[in-house]
N, C-alpha and C positions, 0 to 999 in steps of 0.2 A: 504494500500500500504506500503511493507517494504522499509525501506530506507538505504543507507551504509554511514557510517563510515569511511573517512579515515584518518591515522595522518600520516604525512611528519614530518621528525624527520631531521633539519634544522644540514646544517653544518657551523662550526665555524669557519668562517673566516670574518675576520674584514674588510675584504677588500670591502663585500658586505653589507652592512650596513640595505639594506631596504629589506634582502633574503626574509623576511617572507610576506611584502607587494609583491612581484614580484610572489610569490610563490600563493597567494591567485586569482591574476590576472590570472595566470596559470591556478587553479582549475576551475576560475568561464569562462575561456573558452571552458573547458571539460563538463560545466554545473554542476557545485555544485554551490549550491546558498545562504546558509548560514556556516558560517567559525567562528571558535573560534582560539586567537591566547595566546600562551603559550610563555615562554623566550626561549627553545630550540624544538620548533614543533608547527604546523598549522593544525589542526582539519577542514577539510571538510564534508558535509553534500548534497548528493542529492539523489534523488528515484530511488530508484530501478530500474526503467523502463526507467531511463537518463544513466547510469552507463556506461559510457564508460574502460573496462577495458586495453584494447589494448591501447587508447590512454594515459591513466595512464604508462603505459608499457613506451610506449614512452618518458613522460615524466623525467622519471628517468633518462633514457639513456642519453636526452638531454642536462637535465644539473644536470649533476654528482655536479658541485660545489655551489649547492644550497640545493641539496634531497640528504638526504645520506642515508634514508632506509621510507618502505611508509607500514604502515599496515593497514587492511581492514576487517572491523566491518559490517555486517548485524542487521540493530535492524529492531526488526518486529513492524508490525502496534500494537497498541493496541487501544483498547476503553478507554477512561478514563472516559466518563460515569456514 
């Protein structure tokens, strides 16, 4: 099963202090289930077969002053075997 990649590239305002904890709340209601977090962006992780892309869509829209841009990685299965 492949799975996607996305990173949320955080915006800098001081005013939101916890953008990247609120922002990971947010993925893990679209259904991403494991998250790496960086100083300026939030790495999401769920399958391919969860991938809600619309609602990503959405999320941008909603709050502009948290996401300021989101890219999106397919990695494919692999065996490690």
């Amino acid at each position: 099963m492949d799975h996607i990649e996305i990173t949320c590239m955080l915006a800098k305002d001081k005013k939101i202090p916890d953008a990247s904890e609120i922002v990971i709340a947010l993925l893990a209601d679209l259904g991403f289930d494991t998250f790496e977090e960086t100083n300026d962006a939030v790495k999401g992780y769920t399958s391919d077969e969860d991938f809600d892309s619309e609602g990503l869509v959405e999320l941008i829209k909603e709050y502009p002053e948290l996401i300021t841009s989101i890219d999106t990685r397919r990695i494919k299965e692999e065996n490690w075997n």
